[in-house]
N, C-alpha and C positions, 0 to 999 in steps of 0.2 A: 442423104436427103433428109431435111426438117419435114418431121411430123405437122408442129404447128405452128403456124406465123402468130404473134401477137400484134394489131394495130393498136395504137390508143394516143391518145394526147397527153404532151409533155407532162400537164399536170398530175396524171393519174400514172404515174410510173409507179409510185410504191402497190396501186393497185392492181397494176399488169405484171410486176415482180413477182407478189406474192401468189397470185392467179399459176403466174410459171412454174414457180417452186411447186406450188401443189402437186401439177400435171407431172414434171419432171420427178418428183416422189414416188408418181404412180409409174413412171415407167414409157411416159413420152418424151420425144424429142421435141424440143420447141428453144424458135428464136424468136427476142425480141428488144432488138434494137442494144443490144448492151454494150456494141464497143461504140454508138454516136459520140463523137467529140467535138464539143464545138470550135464549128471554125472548117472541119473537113467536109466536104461532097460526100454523101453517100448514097444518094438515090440509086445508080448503077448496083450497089451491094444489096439495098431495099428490094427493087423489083426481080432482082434474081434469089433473093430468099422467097419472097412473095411466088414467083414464079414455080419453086421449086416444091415448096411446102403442099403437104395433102390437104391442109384444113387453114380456113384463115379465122380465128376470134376476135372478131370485131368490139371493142369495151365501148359503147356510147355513153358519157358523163355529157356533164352540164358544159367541157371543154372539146371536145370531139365532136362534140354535135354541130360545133360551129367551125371545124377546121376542113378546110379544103383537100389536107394531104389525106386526113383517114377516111373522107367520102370517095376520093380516090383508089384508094387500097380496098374499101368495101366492094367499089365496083368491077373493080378488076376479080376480086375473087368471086364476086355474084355472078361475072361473065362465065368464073370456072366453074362454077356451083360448088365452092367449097368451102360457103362462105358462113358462119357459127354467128349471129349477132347477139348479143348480152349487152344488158342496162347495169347502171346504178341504182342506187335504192331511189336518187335523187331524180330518176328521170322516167319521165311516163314515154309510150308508144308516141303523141300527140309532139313530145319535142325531138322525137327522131327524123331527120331529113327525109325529102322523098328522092328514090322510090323504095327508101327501106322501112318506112313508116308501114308498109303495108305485108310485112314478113313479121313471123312469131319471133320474141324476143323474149328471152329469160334474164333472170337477174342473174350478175354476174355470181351472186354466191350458189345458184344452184347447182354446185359439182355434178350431181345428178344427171341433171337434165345436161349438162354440157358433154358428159362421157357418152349418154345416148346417140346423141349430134355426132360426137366422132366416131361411133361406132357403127353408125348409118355411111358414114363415109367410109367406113374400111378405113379409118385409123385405131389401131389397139395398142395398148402398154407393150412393149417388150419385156418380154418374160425376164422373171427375178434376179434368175441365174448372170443374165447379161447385164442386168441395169448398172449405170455407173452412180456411187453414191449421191446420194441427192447434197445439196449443198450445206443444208440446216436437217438433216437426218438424225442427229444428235446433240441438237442443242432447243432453248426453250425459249420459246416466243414472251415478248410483249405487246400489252394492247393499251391503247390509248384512248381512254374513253371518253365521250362527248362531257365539254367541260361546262360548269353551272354558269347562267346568266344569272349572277345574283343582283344584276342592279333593277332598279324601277322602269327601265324603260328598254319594252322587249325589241327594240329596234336594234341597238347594240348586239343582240343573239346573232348578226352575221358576225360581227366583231369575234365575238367567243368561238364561234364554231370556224374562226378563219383559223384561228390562233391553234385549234385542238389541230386539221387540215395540216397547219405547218409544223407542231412538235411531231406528230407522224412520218413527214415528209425526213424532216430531219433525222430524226431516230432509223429510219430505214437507210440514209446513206450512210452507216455507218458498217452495216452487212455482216456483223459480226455474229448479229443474234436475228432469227425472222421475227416482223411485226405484224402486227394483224390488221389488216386491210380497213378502208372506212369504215368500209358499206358493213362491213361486222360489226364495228364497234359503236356503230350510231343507233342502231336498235335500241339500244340501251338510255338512250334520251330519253330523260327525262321521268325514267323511273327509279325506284329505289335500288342501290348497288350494294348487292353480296359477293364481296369479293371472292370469296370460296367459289360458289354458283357461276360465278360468271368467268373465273378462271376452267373450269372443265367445262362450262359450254363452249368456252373460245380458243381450249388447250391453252391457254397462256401460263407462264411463271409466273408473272410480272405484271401489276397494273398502274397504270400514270393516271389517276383522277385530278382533278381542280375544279376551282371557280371562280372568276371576274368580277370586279364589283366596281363601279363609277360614285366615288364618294368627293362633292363638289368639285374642283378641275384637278384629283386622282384618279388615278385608276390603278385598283389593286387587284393581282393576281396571287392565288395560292395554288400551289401543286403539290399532291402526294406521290412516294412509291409504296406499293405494295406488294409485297411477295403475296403470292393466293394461297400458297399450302396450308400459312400459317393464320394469315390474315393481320399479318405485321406489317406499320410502317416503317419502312425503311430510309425514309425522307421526306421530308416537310422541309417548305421554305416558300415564301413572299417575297412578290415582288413590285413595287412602285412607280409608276411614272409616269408624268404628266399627262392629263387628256388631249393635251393641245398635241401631242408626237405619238399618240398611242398608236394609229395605222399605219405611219411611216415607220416605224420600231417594230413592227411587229414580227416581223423577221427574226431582228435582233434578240427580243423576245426569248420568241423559240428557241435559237440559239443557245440560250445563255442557259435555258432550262434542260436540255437537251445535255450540254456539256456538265451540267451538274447531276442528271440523272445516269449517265452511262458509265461512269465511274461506281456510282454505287451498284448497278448491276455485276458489278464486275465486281466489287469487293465481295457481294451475296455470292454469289457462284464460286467464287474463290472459297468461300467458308463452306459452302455444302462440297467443295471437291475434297477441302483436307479430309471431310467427315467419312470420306469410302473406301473403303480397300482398293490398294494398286491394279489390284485384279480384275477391279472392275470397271476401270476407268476406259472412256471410247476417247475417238480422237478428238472431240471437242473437250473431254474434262483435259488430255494432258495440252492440248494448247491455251486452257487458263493455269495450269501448273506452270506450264513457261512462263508464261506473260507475267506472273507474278513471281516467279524468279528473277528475272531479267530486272523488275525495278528494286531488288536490293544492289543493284548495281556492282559486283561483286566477280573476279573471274571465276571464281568456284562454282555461285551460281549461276553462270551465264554459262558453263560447261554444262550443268545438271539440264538447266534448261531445253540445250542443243538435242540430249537424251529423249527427253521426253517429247520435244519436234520429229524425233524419228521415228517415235513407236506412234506420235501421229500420222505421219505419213504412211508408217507402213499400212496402216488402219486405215488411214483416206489419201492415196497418194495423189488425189486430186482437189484437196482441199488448201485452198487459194491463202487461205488464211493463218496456216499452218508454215506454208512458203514463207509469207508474209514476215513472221514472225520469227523464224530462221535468217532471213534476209536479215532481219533488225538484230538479233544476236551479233549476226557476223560483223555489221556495220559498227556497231560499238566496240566490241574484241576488235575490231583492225585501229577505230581514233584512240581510244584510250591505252593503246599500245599491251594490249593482255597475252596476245601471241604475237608471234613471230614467223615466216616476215609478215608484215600486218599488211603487205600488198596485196598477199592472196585472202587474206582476211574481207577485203575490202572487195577484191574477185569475185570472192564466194558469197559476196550479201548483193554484190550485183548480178548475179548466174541463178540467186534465188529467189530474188526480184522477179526476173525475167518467166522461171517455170512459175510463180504466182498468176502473173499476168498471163502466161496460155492458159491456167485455168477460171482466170477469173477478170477480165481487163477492167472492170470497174471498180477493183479491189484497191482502194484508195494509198491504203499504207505502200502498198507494192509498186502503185507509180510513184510516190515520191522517195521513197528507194531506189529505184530505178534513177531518178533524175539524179540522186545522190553518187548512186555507183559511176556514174557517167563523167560525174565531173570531179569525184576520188583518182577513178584510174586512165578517166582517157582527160581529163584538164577540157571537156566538151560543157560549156557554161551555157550553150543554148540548150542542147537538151535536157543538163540539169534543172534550165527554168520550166520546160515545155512539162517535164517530170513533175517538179513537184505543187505548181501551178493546175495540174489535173488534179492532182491530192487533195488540193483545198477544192476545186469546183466539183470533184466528186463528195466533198463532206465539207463541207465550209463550218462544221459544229468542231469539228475535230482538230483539237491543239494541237496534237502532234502533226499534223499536217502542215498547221500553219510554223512549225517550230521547223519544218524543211524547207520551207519554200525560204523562210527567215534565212536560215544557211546557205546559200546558195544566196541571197539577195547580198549579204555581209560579206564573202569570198569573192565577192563577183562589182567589189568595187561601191557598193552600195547601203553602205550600212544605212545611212540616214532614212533608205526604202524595208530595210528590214526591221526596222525599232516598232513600227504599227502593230508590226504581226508580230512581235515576244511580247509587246505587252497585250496584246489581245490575249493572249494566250492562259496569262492569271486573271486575268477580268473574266472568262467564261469559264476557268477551274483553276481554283485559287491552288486546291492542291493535287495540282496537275502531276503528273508521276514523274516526268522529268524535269521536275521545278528547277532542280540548281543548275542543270545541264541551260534552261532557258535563259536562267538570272543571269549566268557567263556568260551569254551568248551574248546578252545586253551589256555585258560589260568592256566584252569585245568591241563591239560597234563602236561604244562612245569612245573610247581609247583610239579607234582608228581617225575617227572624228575632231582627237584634240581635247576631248572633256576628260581629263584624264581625275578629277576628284571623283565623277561618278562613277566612272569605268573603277576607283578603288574602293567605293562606296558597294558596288552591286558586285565586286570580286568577293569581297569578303561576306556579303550578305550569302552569295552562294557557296564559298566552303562554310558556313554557319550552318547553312540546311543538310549539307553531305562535307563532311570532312575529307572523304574518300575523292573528291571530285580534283584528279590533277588539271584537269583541262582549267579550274577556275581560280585554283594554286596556281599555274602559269601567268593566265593573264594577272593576275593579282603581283605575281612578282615584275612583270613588265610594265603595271600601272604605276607601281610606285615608285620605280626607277624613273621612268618620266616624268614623276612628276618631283623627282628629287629628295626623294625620303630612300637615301640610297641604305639608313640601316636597317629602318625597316623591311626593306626589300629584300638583304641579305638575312635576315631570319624566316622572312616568308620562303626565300629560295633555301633554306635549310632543311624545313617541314617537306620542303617538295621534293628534293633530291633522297629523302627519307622514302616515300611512297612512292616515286619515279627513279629509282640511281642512273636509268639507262637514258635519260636524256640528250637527245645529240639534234645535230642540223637535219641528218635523214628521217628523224621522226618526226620535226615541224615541215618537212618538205613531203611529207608524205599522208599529213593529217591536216594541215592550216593549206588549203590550194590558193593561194591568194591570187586572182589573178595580175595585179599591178605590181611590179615587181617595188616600190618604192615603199608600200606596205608590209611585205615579208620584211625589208630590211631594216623596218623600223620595228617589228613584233622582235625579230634577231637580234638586233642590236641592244633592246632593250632589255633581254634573256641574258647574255652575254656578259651586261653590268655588274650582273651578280655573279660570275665567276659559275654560270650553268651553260650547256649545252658542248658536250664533245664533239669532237671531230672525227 
């Protein structure tokens, strides 16, 4: 039975997330809405959590107040008396619906006052002993703080505070690291920021400041990161773009900031994990030990990797992310043919997709793995889209997302729908961590397509960036047979037979799923020219 229901409006998820993480820290049960998928029914699942739960936290923001579903859910649990109602900072008593305008509300950041509420209800933390780790237990928040309206005309300040609103939003669907809610981070408008200070008021590692400026029809943005311990920027970069598309962009915006900022979180954390002894590492330091083994792309380190996945799990055997991550080892050990047979390679990144996904279903990498595994081992092309199609609409900031859905769009008969999303992919990080693995992918496509100059254009761009990359060594030698540079092709298949000897038809039948058979026997045939792939 769920301790606590969360209502709240779409808009304020990272609000009601973070809100949950806390409770769940302390030692409550609470659901809230986290497997909705768009497109499925779920009210039947809604009113029997709602029904079941001891306490319901009602979040009224400036979107909830006007939504018909969580006045619904208020009421129902008002009928139970079990009902907790919390505001935003944004919202007074005067904009809460009636008949709940007339019940005490506390702002949602009052932890406080909110544990007294369930404590008055006979709901309590489960004791220590039993809790199951909290989700971000050991890892270190970011906070996004309200960004400057530097331009002359303070009407645009919806503009800027939509933009901070959406790098937040963003930054949380990535779930790797907790963010810090609004209603914390806007305090801080419009006063002067000590990063030190405002990192231990808000526990954060991490600060994203900026500021907006309208300089005649530009409009320029600047954003920092800051680690707080040190009071170092860690990232600086501007951004330009027309005022006549600045609100239609604004999304895209975010986006773009967002994909350039969580890479360098990730390189920071990497460098404070080399700095600690083994011995002292929890389960989130060895899952950035992995993550940053995994992108020397390497089978030695993708074994070292696996190691350090398992001393995560035995630490958090419910940490979603940790799966996640494991899943993506195996999935690469099985394409790039590192073990043997690479069917169960590719088994085992689908089996640990799967335990991701019991413990975390919004865990973004883990569905598009999953959609991955799906269409490796069972040749099932719809759930591989439905898989990794959730990936992108649980993090739409996140390349790698978009770098599976691209795979499965390219195997699946459709290169020409896949080329959007590779190249979106260096447009929001240029130095994406599986760049060459992407550049291939693009090389693929156009090759299947007929463009067979760029397809040898962006082959060779990608062994440029990793030498080591046979997947981009292949298509490179199949490009250039097609396109009739058979000597070049046979030196390219020289270098590749060097770094792959074991080349044969069961490893493109087992790595390339193509669904249209006319395609395999043109990627075949063109392999073949050079005097590569055993039988």
């Amino acid at each position: 039975m769920t301790d606590i229901f969360i209502s709240y409006a779409k808009k304020g998820h990272s609000q009601a997330e973070l809100l949950a993480h806390e409770l769940q820290a302390k030692g409550f049960s609470v659901w809230y809405d986290t497997s909705l998928v768009a497109g499925d029914s779920f009210r039947n699942v809604i009113m029997s959590k709602l029904a079941q739960a001891k306490a319901a936290i009602v979040i009224w923001d400036q979107s909830s107040v006007k939504s018909d579903w969580v006045c619904s859910e208020a009421n129902r649990a008002r009928e139970r008396r079990i009902l907790i109602p919390v505001r935003a900072e944004d919202v007074s008593s005067h904009d809460i619906p009636p008949p709940f305008d007339c019940l005490h509300t506390e702002l949602v950041s009052n932890g406080t006052a909110i544990e007294v509420a369930l404590a008055k209800l006979g709901v309590l933390p489960m004791p220590s002993s039993l809790q199951r780790p909290a989700d971000f237990a050991d890892t270190r928040a970011v906070a996004v703080l309200p960004f400057d309206n530097l331009s002359s005309d303070p009407g645009e300040g919806y503009f800027v505070d939509g933009l901070t609103e959406d790098i937040i939003t963003a930054l949380a669907y990535w779930r790797w690291f907790p963010v810090v809610a609004r209603n914390s981070t806007f305090v801080y408008k419009g006063k002067p920021k000590n990063a030190k200070e405002i990192g231990r008021e808000l526990g954060a590692a991490y600060l994203v400041e900026g500021s907006a400026r309208r300089s005649e029809d530009q409009f320029r943005i600047t954003v920092q990161l800051i680690e707080t311990a040190t009071g170092h920027h860690l990232f600086a970069e501007r951004y330009n773009r027309a005022m006549a598309d600045v609100f239609l962009v604004q999304e895209e915006i975010a986006e773009r900031i967002v994909a350039s900022i969580e890479p360098e979180i990730h390189r920071a954390e990497t460098r404070r994990v080399a700095r600690k002894h083994p011995s002292d590492l929890g389960a989130w330091d060895h899952a950035l030990k992995a993550l940053s083994l995994q992108e020397r792309m390497t089978p030695a380190c993708h074994a070292e990797a696996r190691e350090h996945l398992k001393l995560a799990l035995d630490l958090d055997p419910a940490s979603a992310r940790a799966w996640s991550l494991l899943s993506l080892c195996h999935y690469h050990e099985g394409i790039l043919g590192w073990v043997t047979p690479r069917g169960d390679a590719l088994r085992a990144s689908l089996e640990a997709a799967e335990q991701a996904i019991a413990c975390d279903d919004r865990e973004w990498l883990a569905q598009g793995l999953w959609g991955m595994g799906r269409m490796w081992t069972e040749r099932d092309f719809s759930s591989a889209l439905d898989g990794t199609e959730r990936a992108v609409a649980l993090n739409p900031s996140a390349p790698l997302a978009r770098h599976l859905l691209a795979c499965v769009l390219e195997f699946s008969g459709r290169p020409a729908e896949a080329l959007p999303h590779l190249e979106a992919i260096l447009r929001l990080d240029p130095r994406y961590r599986f760049r060459s693995l992407a550049i291939a992918d693009q090389s693929l496509c156009h090759l299947l397509l007929g463009n067979f100059d760029e397809a040898i254009l962006l082959a060779d761009k990608a062994v440029r960036a990793q030498p080591g990359n046979v997947r981009a060594r292949q298509r490179l030698v199949a490009a250039l047979n097609l396109r009739g540079q058979s000597d070049n092709a046979r030196a390219a298949a020289v270098e590749l037979s060097r770094l792959q000897p074991t080349l044969d038809v069961a490893y493109i039948d087992d790595t390339y799923p193509f669904l249209l058979p006319h395609e395999r026997d043109l990627f075949l045939g063109a392999l073949r020219a050079s005097g590569l792939l055993q039988t």
